[in-house]
C-alpha positions in Angstrom: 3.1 -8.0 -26.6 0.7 -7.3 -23.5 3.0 -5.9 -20.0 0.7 -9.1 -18.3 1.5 -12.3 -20.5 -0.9 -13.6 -18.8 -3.5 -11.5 -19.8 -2.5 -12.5 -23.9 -2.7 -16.8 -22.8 -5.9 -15.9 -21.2 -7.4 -14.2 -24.7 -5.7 -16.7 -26.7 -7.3 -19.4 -24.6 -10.9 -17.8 -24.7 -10.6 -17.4 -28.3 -9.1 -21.2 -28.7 -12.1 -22.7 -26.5 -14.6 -20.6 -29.3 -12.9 -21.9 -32.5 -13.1 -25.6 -30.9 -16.7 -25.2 -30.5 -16.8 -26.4 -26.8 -20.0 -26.2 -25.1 -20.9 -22.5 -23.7 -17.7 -21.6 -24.9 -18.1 -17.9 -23.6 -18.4 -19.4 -20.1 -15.2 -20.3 -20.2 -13.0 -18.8 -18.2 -8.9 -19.9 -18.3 -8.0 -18.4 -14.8 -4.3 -18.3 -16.4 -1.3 -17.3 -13.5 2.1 -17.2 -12.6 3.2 -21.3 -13.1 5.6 -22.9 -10.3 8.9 -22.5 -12.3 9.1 -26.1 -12.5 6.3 -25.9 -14.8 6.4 -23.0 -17.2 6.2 -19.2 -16.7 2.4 -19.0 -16.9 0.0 -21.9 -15.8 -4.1 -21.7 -17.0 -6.2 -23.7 -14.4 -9.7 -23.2 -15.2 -10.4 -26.4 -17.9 -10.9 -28.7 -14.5 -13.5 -26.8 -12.9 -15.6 -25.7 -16.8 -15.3 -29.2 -18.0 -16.6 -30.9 -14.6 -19.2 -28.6 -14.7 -20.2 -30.3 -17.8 -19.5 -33.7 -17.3 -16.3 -33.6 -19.8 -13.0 -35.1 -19.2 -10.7 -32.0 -18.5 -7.6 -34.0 -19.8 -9.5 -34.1 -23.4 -10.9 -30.9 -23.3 -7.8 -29.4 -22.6 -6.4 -30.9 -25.8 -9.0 -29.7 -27.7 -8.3 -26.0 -26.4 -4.6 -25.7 -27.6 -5.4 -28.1 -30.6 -7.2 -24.5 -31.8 -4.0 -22.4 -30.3 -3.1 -19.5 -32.5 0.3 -19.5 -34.2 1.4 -16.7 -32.5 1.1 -18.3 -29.4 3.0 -21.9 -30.2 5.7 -19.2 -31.3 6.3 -17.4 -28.5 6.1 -20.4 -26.0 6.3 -24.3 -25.8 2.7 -25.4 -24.8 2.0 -28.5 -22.6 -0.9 -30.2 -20.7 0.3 -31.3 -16.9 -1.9 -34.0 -14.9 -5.7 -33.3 -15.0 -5.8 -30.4 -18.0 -3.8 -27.9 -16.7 -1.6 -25.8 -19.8 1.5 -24.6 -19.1 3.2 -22.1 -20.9 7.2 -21.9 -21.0 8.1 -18.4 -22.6 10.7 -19.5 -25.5 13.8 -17.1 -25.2 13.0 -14.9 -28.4 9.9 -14.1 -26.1 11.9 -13.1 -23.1 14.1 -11.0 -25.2 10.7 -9.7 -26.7 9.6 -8.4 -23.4 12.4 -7.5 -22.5 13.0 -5.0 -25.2 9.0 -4.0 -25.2 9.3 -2.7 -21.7 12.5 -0.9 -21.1 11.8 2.0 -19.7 9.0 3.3 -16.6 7.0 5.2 -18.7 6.4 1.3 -20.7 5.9 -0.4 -17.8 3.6 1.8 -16.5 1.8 2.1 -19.7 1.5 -1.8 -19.8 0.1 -1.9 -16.2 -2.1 1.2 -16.7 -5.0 -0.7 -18.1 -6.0 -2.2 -14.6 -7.8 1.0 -13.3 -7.9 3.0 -16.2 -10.4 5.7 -15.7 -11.1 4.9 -12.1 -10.5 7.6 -9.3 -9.5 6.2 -5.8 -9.3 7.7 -2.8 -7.2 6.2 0.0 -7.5 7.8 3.7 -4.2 6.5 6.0 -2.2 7.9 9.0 -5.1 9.9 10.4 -3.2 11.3 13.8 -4.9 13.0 16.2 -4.1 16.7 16.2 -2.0 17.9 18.9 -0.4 14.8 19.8 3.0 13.2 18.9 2.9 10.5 16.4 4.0 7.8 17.8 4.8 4.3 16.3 1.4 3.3 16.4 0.9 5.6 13.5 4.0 4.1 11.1 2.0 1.4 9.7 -1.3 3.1 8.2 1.3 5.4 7.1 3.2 3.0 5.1 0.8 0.6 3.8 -1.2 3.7 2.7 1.2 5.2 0.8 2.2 2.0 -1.1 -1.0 1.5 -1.5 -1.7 4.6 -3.4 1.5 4.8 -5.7 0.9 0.6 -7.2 -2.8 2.2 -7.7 -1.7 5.1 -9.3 0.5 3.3 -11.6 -1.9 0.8 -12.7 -3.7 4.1 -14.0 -6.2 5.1 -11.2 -6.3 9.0 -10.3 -5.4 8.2 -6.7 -6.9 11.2 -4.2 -4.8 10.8 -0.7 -7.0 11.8 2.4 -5.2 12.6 6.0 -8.5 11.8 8.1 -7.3 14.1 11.2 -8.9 13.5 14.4 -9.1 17.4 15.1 -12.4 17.4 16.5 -14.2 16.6 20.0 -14.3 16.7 23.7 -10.3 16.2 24.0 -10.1 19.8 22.5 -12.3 21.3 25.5 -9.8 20.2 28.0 -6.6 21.1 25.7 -8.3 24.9 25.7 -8.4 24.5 29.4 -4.7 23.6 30.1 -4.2 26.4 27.4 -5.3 29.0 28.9 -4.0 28.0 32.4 -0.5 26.7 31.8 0.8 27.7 28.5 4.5 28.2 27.9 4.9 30.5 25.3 8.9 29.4 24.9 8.2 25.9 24.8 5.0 26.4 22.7 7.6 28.3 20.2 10.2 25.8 20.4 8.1 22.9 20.1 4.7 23.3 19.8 3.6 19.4 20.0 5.5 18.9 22.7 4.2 21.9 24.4 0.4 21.1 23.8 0.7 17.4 24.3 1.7 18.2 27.9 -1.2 20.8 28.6 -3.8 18.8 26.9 -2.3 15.9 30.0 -2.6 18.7 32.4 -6.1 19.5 31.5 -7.1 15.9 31.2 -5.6 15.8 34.8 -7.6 18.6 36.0 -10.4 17.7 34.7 -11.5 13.8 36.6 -15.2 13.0 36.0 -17.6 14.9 38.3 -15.5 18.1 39.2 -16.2 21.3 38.0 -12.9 21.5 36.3 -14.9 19.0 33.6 -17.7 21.2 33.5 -15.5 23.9 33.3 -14.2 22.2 29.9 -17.0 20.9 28.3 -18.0 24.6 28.2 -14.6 25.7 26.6 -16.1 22.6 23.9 -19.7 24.1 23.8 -18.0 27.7 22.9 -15.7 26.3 20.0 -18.7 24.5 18.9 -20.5 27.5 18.7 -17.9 29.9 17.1 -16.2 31.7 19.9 -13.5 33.3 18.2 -10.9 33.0 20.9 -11.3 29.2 21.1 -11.8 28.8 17.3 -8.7 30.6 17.0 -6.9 28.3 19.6 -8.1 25.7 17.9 -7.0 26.4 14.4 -3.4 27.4 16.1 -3.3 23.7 17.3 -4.4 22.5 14.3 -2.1 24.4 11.8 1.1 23.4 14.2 0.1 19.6 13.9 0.1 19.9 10.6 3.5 21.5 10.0 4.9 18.8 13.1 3.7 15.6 11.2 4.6 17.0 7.5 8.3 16.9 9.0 7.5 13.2 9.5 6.1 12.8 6.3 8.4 14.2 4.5 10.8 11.7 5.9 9.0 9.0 4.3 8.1 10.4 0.7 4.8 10.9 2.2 2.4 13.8 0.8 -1.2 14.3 0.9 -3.9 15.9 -1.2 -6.5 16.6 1.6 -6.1 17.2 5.2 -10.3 16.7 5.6 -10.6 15.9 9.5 -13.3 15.3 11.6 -14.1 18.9 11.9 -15.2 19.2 8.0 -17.8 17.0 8.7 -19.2 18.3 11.4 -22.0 20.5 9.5 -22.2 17.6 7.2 -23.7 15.3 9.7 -27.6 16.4 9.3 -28.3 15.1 6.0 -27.1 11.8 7.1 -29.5 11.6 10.1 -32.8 12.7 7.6 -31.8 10.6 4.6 -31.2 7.5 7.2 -34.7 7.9 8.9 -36.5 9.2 5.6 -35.4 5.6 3.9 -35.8 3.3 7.3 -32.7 2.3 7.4 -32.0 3.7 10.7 -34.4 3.6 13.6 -34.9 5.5 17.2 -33.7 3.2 20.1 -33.7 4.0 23.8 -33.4 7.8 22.5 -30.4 7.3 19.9 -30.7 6.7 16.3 -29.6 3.2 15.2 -28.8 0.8 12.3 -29.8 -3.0 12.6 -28.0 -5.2 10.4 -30.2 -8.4 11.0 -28.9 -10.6 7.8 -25.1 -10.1 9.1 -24.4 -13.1 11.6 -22.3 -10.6 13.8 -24.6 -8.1 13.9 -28.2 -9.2 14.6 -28.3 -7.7 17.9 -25.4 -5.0 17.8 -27.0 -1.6 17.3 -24.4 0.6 14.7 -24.8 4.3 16.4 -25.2 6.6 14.5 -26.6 9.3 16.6 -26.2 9.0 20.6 -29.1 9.8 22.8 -28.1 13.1 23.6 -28.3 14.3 20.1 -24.4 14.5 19.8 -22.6 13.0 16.8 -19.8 10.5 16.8 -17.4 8.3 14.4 -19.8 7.0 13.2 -21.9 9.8 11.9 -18.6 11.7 10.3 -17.8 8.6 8.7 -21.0 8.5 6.8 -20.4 11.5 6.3 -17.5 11.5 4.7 -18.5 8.3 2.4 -21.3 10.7 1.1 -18.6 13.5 0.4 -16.1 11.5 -1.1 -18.9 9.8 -4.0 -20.5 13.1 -4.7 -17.6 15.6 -4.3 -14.8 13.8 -4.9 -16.4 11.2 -7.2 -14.8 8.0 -6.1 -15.2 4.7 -7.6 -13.1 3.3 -4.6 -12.8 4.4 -1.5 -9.7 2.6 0.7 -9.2 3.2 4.9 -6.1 1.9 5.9 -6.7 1.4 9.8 -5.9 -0.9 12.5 -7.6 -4.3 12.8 -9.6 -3.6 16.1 -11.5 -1.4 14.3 -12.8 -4.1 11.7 -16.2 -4.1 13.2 -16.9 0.0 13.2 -15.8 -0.4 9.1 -18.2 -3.8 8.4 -21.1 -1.7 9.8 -20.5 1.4 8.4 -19.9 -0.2 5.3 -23.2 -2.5 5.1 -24.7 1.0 6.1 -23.6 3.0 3.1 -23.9 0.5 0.5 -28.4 0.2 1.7 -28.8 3.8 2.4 -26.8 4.8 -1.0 -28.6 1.9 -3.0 -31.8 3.1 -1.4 -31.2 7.0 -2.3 -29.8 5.9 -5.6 -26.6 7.1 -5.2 -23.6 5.8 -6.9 -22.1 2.7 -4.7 -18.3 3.1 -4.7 -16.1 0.0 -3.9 -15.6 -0.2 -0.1 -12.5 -1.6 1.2 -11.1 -1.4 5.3 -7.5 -2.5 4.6 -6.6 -3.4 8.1 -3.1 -4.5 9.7 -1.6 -5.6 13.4 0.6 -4.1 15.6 4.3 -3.8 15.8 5.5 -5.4 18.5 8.8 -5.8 20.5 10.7 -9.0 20.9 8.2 -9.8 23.8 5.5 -9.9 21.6 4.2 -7.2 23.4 3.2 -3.5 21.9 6.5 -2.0 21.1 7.5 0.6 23.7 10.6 2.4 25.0 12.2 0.9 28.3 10.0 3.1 30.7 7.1 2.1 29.1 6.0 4.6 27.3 4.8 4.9 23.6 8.2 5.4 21.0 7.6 7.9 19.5 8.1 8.0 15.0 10.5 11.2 14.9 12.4 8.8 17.9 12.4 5.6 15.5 13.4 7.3 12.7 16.2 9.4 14.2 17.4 6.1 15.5 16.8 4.1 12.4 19.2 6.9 10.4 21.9 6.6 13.2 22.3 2.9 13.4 22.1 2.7 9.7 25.3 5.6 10.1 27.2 3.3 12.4 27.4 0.5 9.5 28.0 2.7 7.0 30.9 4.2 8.8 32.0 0.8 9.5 32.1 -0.5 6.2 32.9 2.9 4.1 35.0 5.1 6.8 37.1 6.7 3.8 33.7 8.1 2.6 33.1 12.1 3.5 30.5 12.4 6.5 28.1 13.8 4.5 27.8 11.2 1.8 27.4 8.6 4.9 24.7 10.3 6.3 22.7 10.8 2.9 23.2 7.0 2.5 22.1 6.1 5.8 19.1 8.2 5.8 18.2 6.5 2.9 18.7 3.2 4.1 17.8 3.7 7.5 14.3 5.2 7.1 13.7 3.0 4.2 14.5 -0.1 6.6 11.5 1.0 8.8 9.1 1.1 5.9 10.3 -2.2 4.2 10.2 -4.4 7.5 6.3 -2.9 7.6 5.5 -3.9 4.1 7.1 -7.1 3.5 5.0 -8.3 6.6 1.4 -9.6 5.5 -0.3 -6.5 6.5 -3.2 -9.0 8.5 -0.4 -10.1 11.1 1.4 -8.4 13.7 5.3 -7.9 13.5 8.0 -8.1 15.6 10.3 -4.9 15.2 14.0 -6.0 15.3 16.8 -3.7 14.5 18.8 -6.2 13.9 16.8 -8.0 11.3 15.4 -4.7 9.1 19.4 -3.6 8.9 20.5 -6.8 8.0 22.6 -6.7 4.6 21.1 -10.5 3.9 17.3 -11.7 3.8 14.5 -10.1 3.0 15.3 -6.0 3.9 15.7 -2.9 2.6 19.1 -2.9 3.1 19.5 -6.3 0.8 17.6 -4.7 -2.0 19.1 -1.0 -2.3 22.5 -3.3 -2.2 21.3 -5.1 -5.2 20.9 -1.7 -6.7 24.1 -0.3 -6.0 25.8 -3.5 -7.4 24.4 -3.1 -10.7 25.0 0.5 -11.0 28.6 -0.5 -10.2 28.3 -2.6 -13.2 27.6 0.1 -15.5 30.3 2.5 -14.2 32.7 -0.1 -15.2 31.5 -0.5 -18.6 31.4 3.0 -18.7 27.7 2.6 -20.5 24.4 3.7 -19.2 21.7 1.4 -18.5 19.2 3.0 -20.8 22.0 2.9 -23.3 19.7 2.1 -26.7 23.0 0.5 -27.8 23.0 -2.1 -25.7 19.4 -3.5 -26.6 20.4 -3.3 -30.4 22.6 -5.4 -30.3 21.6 -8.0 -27.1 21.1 -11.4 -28.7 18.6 -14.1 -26.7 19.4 -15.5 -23.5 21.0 -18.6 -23.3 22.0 -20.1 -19.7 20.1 -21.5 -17.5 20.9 -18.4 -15.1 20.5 -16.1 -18.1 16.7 -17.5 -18.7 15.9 -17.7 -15.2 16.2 -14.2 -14.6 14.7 -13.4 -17.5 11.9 -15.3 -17.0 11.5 -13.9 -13.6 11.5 -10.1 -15.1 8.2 -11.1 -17.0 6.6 -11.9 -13.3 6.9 -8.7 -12.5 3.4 -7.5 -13.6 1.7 -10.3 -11.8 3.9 -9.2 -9.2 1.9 -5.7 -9.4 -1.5 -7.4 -10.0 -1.4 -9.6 -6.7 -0.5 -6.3 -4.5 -3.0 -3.9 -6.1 -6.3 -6.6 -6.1 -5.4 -7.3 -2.4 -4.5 -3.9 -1.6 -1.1 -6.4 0.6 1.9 -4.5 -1.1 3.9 -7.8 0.6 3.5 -9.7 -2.9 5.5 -7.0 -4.0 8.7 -7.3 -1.5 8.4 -10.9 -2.1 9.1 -10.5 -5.8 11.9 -8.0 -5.6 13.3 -10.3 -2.9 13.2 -13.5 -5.4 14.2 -11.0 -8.3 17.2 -10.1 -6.3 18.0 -13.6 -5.5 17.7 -14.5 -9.3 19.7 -11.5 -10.2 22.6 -12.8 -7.4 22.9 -16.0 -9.0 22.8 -14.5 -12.5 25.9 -12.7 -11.7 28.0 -15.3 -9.7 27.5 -17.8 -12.4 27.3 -15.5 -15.9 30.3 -12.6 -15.6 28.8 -9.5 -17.4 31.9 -7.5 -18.6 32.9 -10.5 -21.4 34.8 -9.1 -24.4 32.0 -10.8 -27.1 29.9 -7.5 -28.0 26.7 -9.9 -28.2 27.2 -11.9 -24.8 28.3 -8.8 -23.3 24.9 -7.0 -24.6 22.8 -9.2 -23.5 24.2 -9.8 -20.3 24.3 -6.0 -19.3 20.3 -5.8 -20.8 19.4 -8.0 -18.5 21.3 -6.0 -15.6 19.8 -3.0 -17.2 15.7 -4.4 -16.9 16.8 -5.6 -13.4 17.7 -2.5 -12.1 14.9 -1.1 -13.9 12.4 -3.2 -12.0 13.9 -3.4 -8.9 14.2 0.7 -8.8 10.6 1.0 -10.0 9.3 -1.8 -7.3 11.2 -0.2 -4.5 9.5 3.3 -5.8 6.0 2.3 -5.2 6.5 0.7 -2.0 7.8 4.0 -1.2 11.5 3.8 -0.8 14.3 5.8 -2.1 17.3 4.1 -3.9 20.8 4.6 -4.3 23.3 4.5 -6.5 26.2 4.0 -4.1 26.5 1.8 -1.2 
């Protein structure tokens, strides 16, 4: 039985339309999904558009398809045809306990979905702060979407490479060296380095207005890192190496880790070859003194030049970023390559994108997928950016600390008899994990409005909602004294049988689509929205069916299915990057 039943109806289908002898049979192409539960489990829609394309009657065509069904398949599930020539699939309960037993474990499930990107290597480049600056809420989101991101890839079998682009590089770093070496605390420096370097590198921006020889005074402090000084290169890699340690705190927070910390600055030798490949295929041209790319067949871009070297010979985003494409297909042999970013910089990503696909496909060069996953901004219940009453940028070590503490006051509220320490260790679960789920069950395209209120609610779609589910059933299993990975209780389950019962069951084989929809769209949303609905089935599962029953059969079968519920909704929570709990 395949992890994605959908993937087994859509063989079974091809293989039908062949043994009926239908008309470019191997054109055919099922297009079988999830069904509308009203429906069946698994719905195939593709007869209407192959059979119009042939002048057939779908309806009859259809017909002629699951005439030539296997056996195996009229076994498993009841097969009809709805309206038009659409065939449903309804799973038949022997199935669902099928599945169910198939897929009991993480290691199955991730073995079932492993076929997806088997092989593949994908790199994913998120978060990307600017060294020597605070992180500030502006950086949550590529940080979260990233990192789900990279775990449902991994676990549909790519080797996932995880890339912290830093912005460590460029003229912000002459004035920080400037403030540096004028104002520098060495307390403050020790006791909190970004702090301490976020406030020179505002003093030497300060200092430093255009036209004063304070500026000029700067650029040179650039021009001798740039050269090799060893006093500013050894500033530099001091500012570098404390950012580094400041935003792994923050990471570390979220589950976050990364492979690569390949900034700016590792390009910057790198940026040469692009220039001479660019020119020595024609891809880029010389324009009022700069080298350009013209995009003319893109609607957008006809007349807007994509910069790749400015006129005074200096490099920019855009040469590192070609850069970097080159260095990730030939060093780090991608076969996708993902940049979670912000959506105002959409256009910078389309160009540089057209740009890498003609100059690889022109030097022959492997062409990697391409994909600029971008999101809106978080914003406060004004609609406006999110920022703290005085107007300035929250800061992410401020959100989180905040998140953990209200997430403390309701679990003081409702467990005061429970030791300080376990309330904390519960709320820093649930509070930081309330954060990153508000993010991800957002469709990453839109902005979001950040309410406290909403992300800590113990009802709707939250965090909080699903690590409750969780606990509940984990509850369940203390009381039957039993583990959920018991083997005894699967040997002796016997197939669902109420509607509740079948319902959640059949939900539990969604899952994988579930995992298909997120990972294709790189939009980990489909996932919350499934683990939401799961939960929701798994709710109404246990108000109407109790569990602990004294029939051994009933009884099995009713803790299996608390025991594949759990073991979804623990895995789902997983790769979107939460923790769970036991207790709540």
């Amino acid at each position: 039985m395949a992890f994605n039943l959908a993937s087994d109806f859509d063989r079974a289908l091809k293989a039908a339309a062949a043994a009926a002898g239908l008309e470019d049979a191997s054109d055919f192409v099922p297009e079988v999904r999830t069904a509308d539960a009203r429906h069946g489990d698994f719905q195939a829609n593709g007869v209407l558009g192959y059979a119009k394309a042939r002048k057939l009657n779908p309806r009859a065509t259809s017909e002629k398809i699951v005439a030539q069904l296997s056996g195996e398949v009229r076994d498993r599930c009841e097969i009809t045809i709805a309206g038009p020539g659409f065939i449903n699939f309804t799973l038949k309960p022997a199935a669902l306990l099928e599945w169910l037993r198939t897929f009991s474990t993480r290691e199955a499930l991730a073995a079932g979905a492993a076929a997806a990107h088997a092989g593949q290597t994908w790199l994913v480049d998120y978060s990307s702060p600017n060294t020597a600056k605070q992180m500030h809420v502006g950086h949550l989101r590529s940080a979260v979407i990233g990192e789900a991101i990279c775990r449902t890839l991994a676990f549909t079998g790519a080797r996932v490479i995880r890339d912290n682009h830093l912005g460590d590089w460029g003229t912000q770093f002459g004035k920080l060296i400037h403030g540096y070496k004028r104002w520098a605390n060495p307390a403050a420096l020790a006791a909190d380095p970004i702090e301490e370097l976020e406030r020179l590198y505002k003093l030497g921006h300060n200092a430093t207005p255009d036209g004063s020889p304070e500026l000029d005074e700067a650029r040179r402090e650039l021009v001798k890192l740039q050269n090799g000084d060893p006093e500013n290169v050894r500033l530099w890699q001091k500012f570098t190496e404390e950012s580094r340690l400041a935003f792994q705190q923050i990471y570390d927070r979220l589950g976050i880790r990364f492979d690569h910390f390949l900034g700016e600055s590792f390009y910057n030798d790198k940026v040469d070859r692009v220039y001479r490949e660019l020119g020595e295929t024609g891809i880029a041209q010389e324009s009022e003194g700069a080298l350009v790319v013209f995009h003319p067949e893109h609607p957008r871009f006809k007349t807007q030049p994509f910069i790749v070297r400015k006129a005074d010979g200096a490099s920019n985003y855009a040469s590192t970023d070609l850069a970097t494409a080159l260095y990730r297909a030939e060093h780090l042999h991608a076969d996708g390559i993902v940049i979670v970013t912000d959506f105002r910089q959409a256009d910078h990503f389309e160009q540089l994108f057209l740009t890498v696909k003609k100059w690889f496909t022109a030097k022959a060069y492997r062409v990697p997928e391409l994909h600029h996953v971008s999101f809106g901004a978080v914003t406060g219940e004004d609609g406006k950016a999110l920022k703290t009453r005085s107007g300035d940028v929250i800061r992410l070590k401020a959100l989180l600390d905040e998140a953990e503490e209200r997430a403390f006051a309701i679990v003081t509220e409702k467990n005061p008899d429970l030791p300080e320490s376990d309330r904390r260790d519960i709320a820093r679960i649930v509070g930081i994990g309330a954060v990153q789920y508000a993010d991800l069950a957002q469709n990453r395209s839109s902005n979001y409005l950040f309410s406290w209120d909403k992300m800590l609610a113990l009802e709707g779609n939250t965090a909080p909602y699903l690590l409750y589910a969780v606990a509940r059933i984990h509850s369940i299993f203390r009381k039957a004294a039993v583990r959920p990975d018991d083997p005894a209780i699967e040997g002796i389950a016997i197939i669902p049988e109420t509607p509740t019962e079948i319902a959640l069951a059949r939900k539990l084989t969604k899952f994988p689509d579930a995992i298909r929809l997120a990972t294709e769209s790189l939009r980990p949303h489909y996932l919350c929205l499934f683990l939401f609905e799961l939960a929701g089935d798994y709710s109404s599962f246990n108000n109407a069916d109790k569990v602990l029953v004294e029939d051994p059969p009933i009884r099995a079968r009713r803790l299996l299915l608390c025991a594949r519920t759990l073991l979804i909704l623990d895995t789902g929570l997983q790769l979107l990057g939460l923790r769970t709990l036991t207790r709540m």
